[in-house]
Structure formats: structure tokens, C-alpha cells
N, C-alpha and C positions, 0 to 999 in steps of 0.2 A: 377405492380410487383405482379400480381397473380399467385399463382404455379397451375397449373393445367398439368397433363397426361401422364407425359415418366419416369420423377423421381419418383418412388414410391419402397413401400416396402423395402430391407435388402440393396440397392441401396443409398434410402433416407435417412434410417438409420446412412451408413455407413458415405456420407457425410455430416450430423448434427453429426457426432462423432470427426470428424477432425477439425471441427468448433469450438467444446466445449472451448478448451483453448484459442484461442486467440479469442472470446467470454467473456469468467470470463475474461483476461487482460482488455478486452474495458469495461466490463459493471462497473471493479472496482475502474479503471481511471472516470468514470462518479457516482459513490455510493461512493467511499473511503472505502471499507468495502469490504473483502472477503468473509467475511459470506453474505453480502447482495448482492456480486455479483455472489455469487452461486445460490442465491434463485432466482434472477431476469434468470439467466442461465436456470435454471428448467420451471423457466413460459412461457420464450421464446419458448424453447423445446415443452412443453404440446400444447403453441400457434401453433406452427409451425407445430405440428399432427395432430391439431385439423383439420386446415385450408387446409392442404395439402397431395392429393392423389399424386403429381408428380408435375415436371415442364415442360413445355411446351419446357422450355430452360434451360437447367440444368444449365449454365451460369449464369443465374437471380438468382438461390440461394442463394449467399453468400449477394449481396445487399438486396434481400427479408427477409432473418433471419436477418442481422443486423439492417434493417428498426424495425423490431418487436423488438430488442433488448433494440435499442433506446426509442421507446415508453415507453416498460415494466421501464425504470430506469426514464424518464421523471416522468410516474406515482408514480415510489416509492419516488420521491422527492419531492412531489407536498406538504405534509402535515407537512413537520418535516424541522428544521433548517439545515442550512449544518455543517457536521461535521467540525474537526477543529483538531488545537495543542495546547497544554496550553498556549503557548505565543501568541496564536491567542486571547486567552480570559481574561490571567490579568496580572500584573506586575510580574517580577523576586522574591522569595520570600527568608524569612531569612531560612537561613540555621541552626537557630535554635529554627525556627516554629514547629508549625503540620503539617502532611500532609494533615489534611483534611478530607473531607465524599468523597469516588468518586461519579462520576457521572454518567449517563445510557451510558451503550457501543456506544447508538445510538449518544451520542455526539462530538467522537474522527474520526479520518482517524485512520484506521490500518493498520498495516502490512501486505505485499505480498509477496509470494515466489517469487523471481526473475526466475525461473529456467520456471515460467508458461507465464512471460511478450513475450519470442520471441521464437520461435521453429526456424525460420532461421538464421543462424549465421551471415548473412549478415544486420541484423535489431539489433544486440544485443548491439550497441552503441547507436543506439537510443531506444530500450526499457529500456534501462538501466536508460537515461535523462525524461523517462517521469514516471516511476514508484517511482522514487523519491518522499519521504515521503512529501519533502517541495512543491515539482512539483503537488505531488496530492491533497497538501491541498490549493493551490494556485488553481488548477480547481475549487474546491467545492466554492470560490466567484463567479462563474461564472453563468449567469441564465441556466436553464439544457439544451435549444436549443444550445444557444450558446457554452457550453463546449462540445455538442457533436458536432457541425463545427471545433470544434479547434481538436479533438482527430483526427476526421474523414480527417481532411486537413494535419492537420503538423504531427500526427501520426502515422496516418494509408496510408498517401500519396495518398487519394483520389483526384478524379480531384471535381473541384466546380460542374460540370452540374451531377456528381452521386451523390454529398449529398444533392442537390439542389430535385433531384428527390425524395430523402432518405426521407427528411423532408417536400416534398409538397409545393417549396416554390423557388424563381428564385436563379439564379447564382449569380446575386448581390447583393441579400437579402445575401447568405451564403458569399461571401469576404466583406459584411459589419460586418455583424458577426465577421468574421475573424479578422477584422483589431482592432474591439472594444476588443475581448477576446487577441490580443498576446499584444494589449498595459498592460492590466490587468497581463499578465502575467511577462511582462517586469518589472515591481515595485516587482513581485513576486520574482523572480530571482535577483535581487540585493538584496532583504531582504534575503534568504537565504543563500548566497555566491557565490562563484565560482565553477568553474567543480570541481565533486567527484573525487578521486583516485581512477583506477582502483582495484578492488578486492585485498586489502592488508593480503593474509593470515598468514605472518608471524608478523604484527603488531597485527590482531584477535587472533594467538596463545598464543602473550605474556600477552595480556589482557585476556585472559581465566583463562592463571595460575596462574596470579594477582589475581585475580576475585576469582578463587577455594582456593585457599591462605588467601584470603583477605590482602595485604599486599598494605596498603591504601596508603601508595607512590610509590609501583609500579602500584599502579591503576592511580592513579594520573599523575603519572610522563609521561601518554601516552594522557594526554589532553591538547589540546593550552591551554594558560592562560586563553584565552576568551570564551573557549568551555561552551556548553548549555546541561544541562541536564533535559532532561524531567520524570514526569512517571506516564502515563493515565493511570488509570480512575481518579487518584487526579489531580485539576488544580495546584500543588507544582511544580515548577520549580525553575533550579537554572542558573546562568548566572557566569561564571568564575571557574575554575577549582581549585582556594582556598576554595572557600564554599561550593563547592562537598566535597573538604576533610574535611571539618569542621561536615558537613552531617552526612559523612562516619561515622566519629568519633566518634559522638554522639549517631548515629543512633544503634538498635539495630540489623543493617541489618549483620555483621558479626559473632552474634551469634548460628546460626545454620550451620550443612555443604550443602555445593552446587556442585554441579556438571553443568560445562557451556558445551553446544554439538553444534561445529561449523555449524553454514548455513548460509545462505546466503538470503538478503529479500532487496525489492525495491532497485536492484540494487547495495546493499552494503555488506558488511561483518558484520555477524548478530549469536547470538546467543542463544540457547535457553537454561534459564536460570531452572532447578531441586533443588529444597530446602528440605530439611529434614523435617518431619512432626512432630507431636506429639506422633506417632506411631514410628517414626525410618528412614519409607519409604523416598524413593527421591521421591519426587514430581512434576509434573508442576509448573511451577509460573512466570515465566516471557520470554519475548522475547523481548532479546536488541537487537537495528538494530544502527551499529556504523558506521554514518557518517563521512569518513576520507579527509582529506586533508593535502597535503606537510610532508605525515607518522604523521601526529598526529591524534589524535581524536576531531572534531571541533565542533558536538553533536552526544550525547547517545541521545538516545530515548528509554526507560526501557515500556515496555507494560506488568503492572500487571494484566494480562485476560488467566490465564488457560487454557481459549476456544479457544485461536488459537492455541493452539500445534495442532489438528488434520488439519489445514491449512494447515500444513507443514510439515505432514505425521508422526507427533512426538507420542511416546507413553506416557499415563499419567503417568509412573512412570517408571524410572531405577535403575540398582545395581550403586554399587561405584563401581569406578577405580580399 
């Protein structure tokens, strides 16, 4: 898988352009992090100019950048734990605790646009099942070879003898892989639940104006009993949609105004959350990604990190309504 001689220049360019996004999809399915799979995107890229005047068979391109893609996320993995969810790390906590000290970004899965998981509309039910918050923290158990047989096999619907060639390594080294990572994922996906609701935007509308409202039993009123709330960078979580309202209640979180702006991430209905500062201004401050099922809410997941609004093309501050 050497490039050398026909592919080159505004040629090569153009096809490492068309690459780029579903690139970031793979390499964030294998990092859990947009941020980190942008940066691994970038090394791939500098890789792939370094090494490459053209290809011999412009055909070999898309295997030969993914080959290098896989490498660069193997290496970003090598030194640091896998990221995670708070119920990955402690028990459900009281709803009339602290939240806590967060933790370094490097230790959470974060959020993904959905809108960058599938450009063909004929993949977008399956990119949808594999961007899942709970789907991508379930990879991150995986060793990095192995979660890259499982993207590359059941995701990306490679055959075994190209990832076999991908990785340097036989066809039945990759379906032993395979068979060890979907058992792994198998206990994953019962821990999680069942199939998401397609795209519920008239359930996210009513939860926005609850939300801008704050009117903590119409917030409430949109979560199963049993629903989980999260909210990285603190390990605080809650389990049951009475001790969210308890939270609610106590919490200082409806004392300032907010403004929520509909998107859409890891395949669900998701929102990006603007707070009032000390100055006045709407702020950055959170992106909730609301996991629905049977029209209710079965987990929030609240991501207090400012830093991914530019993920999702969002600006650091807007007017009110």
C-alpha cells in the first residue's frame, strides 16, 4: 500500500478532501473525542503528503489513508486510559451532594455532530447506531487493534482480507478479533438499552422551552422514571427522574437565563445549551445530547465543555429570543 506516481498535486488534494469527514467519523468511533479526532485527521493528512507524490492506483488510496489513520489513533491511545461515562466510573450519587472537582477532558467520550457520521443517506441508519454515545463508549473497552476490526468490519462493511491487509496481519487473526470485540459489545448494548427513537424533534422542542422556562416539571415530565442523567467533566450522576427533580430544585442551575439552539449529535436530538454570564452576555456552556426512547427521555447527557460549540459550528455567544 505505497502511493507512488499518477495521483498527485490538486488531484491528490482533492481526493484527501473528500476523505476528510468520514475520516474524523472513523478516527472518533476509535478516540471518542472530536477534538482528538480532528488532530489525529490533521497527522494523517501531513502523513499522507509527507509519503505521497501520487498513486500508482488511485484505487489504493482510500485503504492506504485509512491504514495511516488507524496507526496515528493506535499511537494516540498507547499512553492514556480509555475515555469513559460517569456510570462507567462510580455509583449513581445523591441528588443532594456536590458536584464535585471535574476531571481532565482527556477522561470523558464526547460528543459528535451527527450530520458528519454519514454523507450517504443509504449508511445513515447505521451511522446513526454506531455514533451512539453508549456504542462509542463501549469501543473505548476494546484493545485499539481490535476496535479498529470491529469499525472496519461491521461499520465501515469492509471485507476481512482488506483489513487484514490494513493491519499487517491474516483474515483470521481479523474474524478472531471480530468475534472477541461484538461479544464485548454484546453486554455493551444490553447495558445501554434498546434501539434510539428516530430523531424526536417535536419531543427536543418541548424540552428546550421547559429548559428556557425552567419549569422543572415540565422538564421532568419528559423523562421515564428510570432515566440517567449525566454531566462530564463532574463524575455526579443521577439515576431516576425524581432526583433529577430534586437536583433541579435545589440546584442553583435555574438561576440565571438560557437560551437552548436545536442540533443534533451522536445520532440523537441534542442541544446546545447558552447561560448568562456575569456581564449579561449568553454564553457557551453546555451540550445536552438527549437520548429518547418510546417519546420519552431515557438519558441526558449534559457536557459542561464550552469547547465543543466550535465542533458544531456554534458561536461563543448569542442575543436572546
Amino acid at each position: 500500500m505505497n502511493p507512488t506516481a499518477t495521483l498527485a498535486g490538486s488531484s491528490l488534494e482533492q481526493a484527501l478532501t473528500e476523505l476528510r469527514r468520514p475520516l474524523l467519523a472513523y478516527c472518533y468511533r476509535m478516540l471518542g473525542s472530536p477534538l482528538e479526532a480532528e488532530d489525529a485527521v490533521q497527522e494523517t493528512m501531513m502523513r499522507a503528503w509527507r509519503s505521497a507524490g501520487g498513486l500508482a492506483d488511485p484505487a489504493g488510496l482510500r485503504p492506504w489513508i485509512y491504514r495511516i489513520a488507524t496507526n496515528v489513533c493506535i499511537d494516540a491511545t498507547t499512553d492514556r486510559r480509555r475515555r469513559a461515562l460517569p456510570m462507567d466510573l462510580v455509583a449513581a450519587a445523591d441528588p443532594r451532594g456536590e458536584l464535585g472537582a471535574p476531571l481532565p477532558e482527556s477522561t470523558w467520550v464526547q460528543p459528535f455532530p451527527s450530520a458528519i457520521a454519514a454523507t450517504d443517506p443509504s449508511e445513515q441508519a447505521v451511522a446513526r447506531e454506531s455514533v451512539r454515545l453508549a456504542f462509542v463508549a463501549a469501543l473505548q473497552h476494546l484493545p485499539p487493534r481490535q476496535r479498529a476490526v470491529l469499525i472496519l468490519r461491521d461499520v465501515l462493511c469492509w471485507r476481512a482480507a482488506e483489513v487484514a491487509e490494513l493491519l499487517d496481519t491474516s483474515a483470521d487473526a481479523v474474524n478472531s478479533r471480530l468475534r472477541r470485540a461484538r461479544a464485548v459489545l454484546v453486554q455493551a448494548r444490553r447495558r445501554s438499552g434498546g434501539a434510539v427513537d428516530p430523531i424526536d424533534t417535536e419531543l427536543l422542542g418541548r424540552y428546550v422551552s421547559a429548559f428556557e422556562r425552567f419549569d422543572i416539571d415540565g422538564i421532568v415530565a419528559l423523562l421515564r422514571a428510570d432515566a440517567i442523567v449525566d454531566m462530564p467533566p463532574v463524575t455526579f450522576w443521577l439515576r431516576g427522574r425524581e432526583a433529577f427533580r430534586h437536583w433541579l430544585t435545589v440546584s442553583d442551575a435555574g438561576h440565571r437565563r438560557k437560551r437552548l439552539i436545536p442540533i443534533e449529535a451522536n445520532g440523537c436530538p441534542a442541544a446546545a445549551i447558552y447561560r448568562e454570564a456575569d456581564d449579561g452576555e449568553l454564553r457557551a456552556f453546555a451540550i445536552q445530547v438527549l437520548v429518547c426512547s418510546g417519546g420519552q427521555i431515557e438519558h441526558l447527557h449534559t457536557f459542561l465543555n464550552p469547547g465543543l460549540f466550535p465542533v458544531f459550528g456554534l458561536p461563543g455567544t448569542v442575543g436572546p429570543r
